[in-house]
ROTORDO-58158 format. One record per atom (N, C-alpha, C): residue number from 1; residue in three letters; atom name; y, x, z. Coordinates in nm, 4 decimals, m for minus. Layout:
<recs>
 figu kolmar torba        v        u        w
  NUM    ALA    CA        Y        X        Z
...
</recs>
This chain:
<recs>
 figu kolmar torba        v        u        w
    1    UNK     N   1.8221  23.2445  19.1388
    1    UNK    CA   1.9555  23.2281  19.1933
    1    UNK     C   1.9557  23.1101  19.2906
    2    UNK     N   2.0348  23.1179  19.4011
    2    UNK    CA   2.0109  23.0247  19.5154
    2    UNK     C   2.0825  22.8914  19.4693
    3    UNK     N   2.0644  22.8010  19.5310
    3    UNK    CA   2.1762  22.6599  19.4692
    3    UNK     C   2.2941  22.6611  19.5489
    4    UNK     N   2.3856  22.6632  19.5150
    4    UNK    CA   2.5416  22.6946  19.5809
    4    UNK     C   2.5943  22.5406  19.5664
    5    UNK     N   2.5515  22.4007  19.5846
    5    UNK    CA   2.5805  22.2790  19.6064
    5    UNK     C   2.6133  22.2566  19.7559
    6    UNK     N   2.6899  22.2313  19.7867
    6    UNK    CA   2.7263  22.1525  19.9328
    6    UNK     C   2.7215  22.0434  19.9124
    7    UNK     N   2.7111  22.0107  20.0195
    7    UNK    CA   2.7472  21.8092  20.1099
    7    UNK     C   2.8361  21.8699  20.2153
    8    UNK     N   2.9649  21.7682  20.1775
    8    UNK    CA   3.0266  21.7788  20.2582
    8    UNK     C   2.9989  21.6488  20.4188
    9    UNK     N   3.0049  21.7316  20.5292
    9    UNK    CA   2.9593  21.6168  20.6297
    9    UNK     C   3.0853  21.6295  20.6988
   10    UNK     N   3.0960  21.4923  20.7830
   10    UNK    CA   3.1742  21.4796  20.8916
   10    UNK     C   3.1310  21.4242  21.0049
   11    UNK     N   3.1851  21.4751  21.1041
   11    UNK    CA   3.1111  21.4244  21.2462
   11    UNK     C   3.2074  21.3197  21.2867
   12    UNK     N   3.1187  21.2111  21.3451
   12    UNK    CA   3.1796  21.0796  21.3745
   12    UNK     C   3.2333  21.1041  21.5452
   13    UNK     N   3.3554  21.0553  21.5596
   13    UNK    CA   3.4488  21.0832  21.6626
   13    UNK     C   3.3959  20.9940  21.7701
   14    UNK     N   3.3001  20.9824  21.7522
   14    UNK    CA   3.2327  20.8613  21.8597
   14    UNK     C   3.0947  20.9027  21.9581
   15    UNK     N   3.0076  20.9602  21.8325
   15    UNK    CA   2.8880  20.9248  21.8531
   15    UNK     C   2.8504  21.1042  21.8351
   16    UNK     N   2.9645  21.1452  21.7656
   16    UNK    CA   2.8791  21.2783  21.7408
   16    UNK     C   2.8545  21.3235  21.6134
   17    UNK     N   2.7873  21.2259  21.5653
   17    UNK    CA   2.6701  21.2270  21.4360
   17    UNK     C   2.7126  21.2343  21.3580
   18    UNK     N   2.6269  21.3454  21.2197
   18    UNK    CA   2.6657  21.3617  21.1044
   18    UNK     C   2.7332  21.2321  21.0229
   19    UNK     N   2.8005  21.2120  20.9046
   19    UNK    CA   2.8150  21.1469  20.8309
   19    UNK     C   2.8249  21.2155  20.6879
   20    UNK     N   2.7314  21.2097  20.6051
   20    UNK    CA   2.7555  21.2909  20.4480
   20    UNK     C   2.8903  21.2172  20.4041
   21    UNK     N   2.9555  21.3070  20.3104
   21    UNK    CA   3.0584  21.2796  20.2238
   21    UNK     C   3.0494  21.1122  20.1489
   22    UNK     N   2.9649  21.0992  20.1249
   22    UNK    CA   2.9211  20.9854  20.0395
   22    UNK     C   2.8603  20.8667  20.0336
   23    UNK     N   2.8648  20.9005  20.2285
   23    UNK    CA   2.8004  20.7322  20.3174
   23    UNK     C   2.9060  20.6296  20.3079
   24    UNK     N   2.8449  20.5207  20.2533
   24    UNK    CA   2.9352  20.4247  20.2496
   24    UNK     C   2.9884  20.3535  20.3817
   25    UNK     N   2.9182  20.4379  20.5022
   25    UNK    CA   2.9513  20.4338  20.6659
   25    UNK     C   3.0735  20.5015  20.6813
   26    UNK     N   3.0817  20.5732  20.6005
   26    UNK    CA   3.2493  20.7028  20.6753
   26    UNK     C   3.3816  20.5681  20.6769
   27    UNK     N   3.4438  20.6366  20.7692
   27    UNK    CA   3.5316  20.5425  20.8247
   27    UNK     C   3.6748  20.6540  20.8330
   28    UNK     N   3.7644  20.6892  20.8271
   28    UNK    CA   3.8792  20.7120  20.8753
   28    UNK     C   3.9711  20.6874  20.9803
   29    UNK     N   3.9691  20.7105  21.0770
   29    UNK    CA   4.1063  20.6125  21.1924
   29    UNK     C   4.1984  20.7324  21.2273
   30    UNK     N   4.2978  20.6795  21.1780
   30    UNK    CA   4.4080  20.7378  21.1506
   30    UNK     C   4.5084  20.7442  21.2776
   31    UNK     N   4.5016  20.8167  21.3875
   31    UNK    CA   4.5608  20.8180  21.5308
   31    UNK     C   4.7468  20.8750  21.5111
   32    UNK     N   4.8423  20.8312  21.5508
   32    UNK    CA   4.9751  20.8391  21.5445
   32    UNK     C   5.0452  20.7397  21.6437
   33    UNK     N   5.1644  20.8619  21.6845
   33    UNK    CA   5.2528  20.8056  21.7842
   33    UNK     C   5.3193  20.6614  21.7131
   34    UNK     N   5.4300  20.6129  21.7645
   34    UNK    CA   5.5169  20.5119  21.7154
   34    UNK     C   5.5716  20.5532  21.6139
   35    UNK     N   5.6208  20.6877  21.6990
   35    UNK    CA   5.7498  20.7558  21.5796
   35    UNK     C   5.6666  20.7883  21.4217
   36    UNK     N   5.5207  20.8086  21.4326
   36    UNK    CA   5.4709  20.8073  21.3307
   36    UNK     C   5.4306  21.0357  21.2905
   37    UNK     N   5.4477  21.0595  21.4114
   37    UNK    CA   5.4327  21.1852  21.4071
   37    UNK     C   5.4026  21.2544  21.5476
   38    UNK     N   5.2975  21.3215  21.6011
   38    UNK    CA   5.2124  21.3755  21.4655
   38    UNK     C   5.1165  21.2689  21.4918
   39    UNK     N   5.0445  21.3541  21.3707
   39    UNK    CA   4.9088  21.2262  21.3077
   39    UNK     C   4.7986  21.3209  21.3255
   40    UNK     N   4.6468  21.2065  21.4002
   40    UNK    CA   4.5270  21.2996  21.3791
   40    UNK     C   4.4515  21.1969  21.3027
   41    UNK     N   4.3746  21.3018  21.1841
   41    UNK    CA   4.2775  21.1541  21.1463
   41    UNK     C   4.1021  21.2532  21.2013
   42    UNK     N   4.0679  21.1005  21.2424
   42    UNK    CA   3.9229  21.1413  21.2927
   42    UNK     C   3.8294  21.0518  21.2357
   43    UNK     N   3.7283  21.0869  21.2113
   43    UNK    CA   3.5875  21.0383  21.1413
   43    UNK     C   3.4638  20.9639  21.2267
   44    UNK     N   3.4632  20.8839  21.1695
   44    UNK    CA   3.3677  20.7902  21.1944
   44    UNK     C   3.2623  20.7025  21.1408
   45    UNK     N   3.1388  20.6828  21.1609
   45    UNK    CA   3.0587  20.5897  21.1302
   45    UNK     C   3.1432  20.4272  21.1199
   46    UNK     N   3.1037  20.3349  21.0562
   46    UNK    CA   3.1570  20.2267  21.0356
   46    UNK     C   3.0995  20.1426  21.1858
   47    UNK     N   3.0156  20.1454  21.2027
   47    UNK    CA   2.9346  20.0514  21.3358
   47    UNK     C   2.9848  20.0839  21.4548
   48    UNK     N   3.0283  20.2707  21.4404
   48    UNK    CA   3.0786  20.2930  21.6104
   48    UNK     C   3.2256  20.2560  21.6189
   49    UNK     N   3.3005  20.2989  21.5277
   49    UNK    CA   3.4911  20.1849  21.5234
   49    UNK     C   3.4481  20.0429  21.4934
   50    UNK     N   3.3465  19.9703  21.4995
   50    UNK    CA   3.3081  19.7622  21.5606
   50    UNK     C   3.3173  19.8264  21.6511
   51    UNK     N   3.2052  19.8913  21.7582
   51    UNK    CA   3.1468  19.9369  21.8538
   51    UNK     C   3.2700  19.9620  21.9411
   52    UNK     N   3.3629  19.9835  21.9200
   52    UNK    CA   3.4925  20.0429  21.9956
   52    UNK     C   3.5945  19.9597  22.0246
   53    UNK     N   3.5722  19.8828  21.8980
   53    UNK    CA   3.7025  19.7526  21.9424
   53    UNK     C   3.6471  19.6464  21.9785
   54    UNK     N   3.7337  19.5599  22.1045
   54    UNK    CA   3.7508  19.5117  22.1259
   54    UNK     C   3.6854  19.3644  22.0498
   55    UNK     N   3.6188  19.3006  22.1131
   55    UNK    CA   3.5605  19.1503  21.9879
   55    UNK     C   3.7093  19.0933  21.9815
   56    UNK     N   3.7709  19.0932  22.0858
   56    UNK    CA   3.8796  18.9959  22.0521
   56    UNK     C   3.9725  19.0679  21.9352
   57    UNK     N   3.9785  19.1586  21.9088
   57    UNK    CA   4.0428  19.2435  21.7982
   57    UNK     C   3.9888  19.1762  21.6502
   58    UNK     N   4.0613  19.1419  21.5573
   58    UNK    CA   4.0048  19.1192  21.4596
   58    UNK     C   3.9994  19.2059  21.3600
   59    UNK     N   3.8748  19.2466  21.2660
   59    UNK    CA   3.8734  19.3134  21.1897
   59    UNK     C   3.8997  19.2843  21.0792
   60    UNK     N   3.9579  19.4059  20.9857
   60    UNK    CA   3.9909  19.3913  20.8445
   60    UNK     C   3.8821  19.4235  20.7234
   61    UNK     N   3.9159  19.4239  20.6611
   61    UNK    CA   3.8192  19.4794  20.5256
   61    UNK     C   3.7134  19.5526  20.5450
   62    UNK     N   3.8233  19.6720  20.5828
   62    UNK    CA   3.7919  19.8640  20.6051
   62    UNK     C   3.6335  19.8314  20.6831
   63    UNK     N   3.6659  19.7229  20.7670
   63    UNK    CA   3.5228  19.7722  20.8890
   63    UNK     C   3.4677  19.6242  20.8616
   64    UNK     N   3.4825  19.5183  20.7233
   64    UNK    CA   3.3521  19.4376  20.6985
   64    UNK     C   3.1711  19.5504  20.6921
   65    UNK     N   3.0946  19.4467  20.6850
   65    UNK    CA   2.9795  19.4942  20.6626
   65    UNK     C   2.9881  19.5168  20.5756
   66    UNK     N   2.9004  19.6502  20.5198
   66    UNK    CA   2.8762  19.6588  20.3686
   66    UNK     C   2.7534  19.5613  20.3102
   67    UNK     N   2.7428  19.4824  20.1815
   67    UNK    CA   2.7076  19.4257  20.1550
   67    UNK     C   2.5575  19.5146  20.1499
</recs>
């Protein structure tokens, strides 16, 4: 019998590139007007959303290094 297991992947909104379900790289950025509607969320590697902002932007938690 064949193995019927998936990985779920997501492609990073940047770069392209796979990301498995379970990389501690996946990133979320959550795109929305003011009004707060509509909303796209797109996927990302953690290095390419640094890679995107701005140095003068300061980062939060979400996009520290992983230890």
């Amino acid at each position: 019998m064949k193995d019927e297991r998936r990985t779920t992947r997501y492609v990073c909104a940047f770069c392209t590139g796979a990301i498995p379900e379970t990389s501690p790289d996946l990133r979320r950025v959550t795109i929305a007007t003011l009004d707060g509607f509509p909303v796209q969320d797109l996927f990302a590697h953690r290095a390419c959303v640094v890679r995107a902002v701005s140095p003068e932007i300061p980062l939060g938690e979400a996009l520290d290094e992983e230890p």
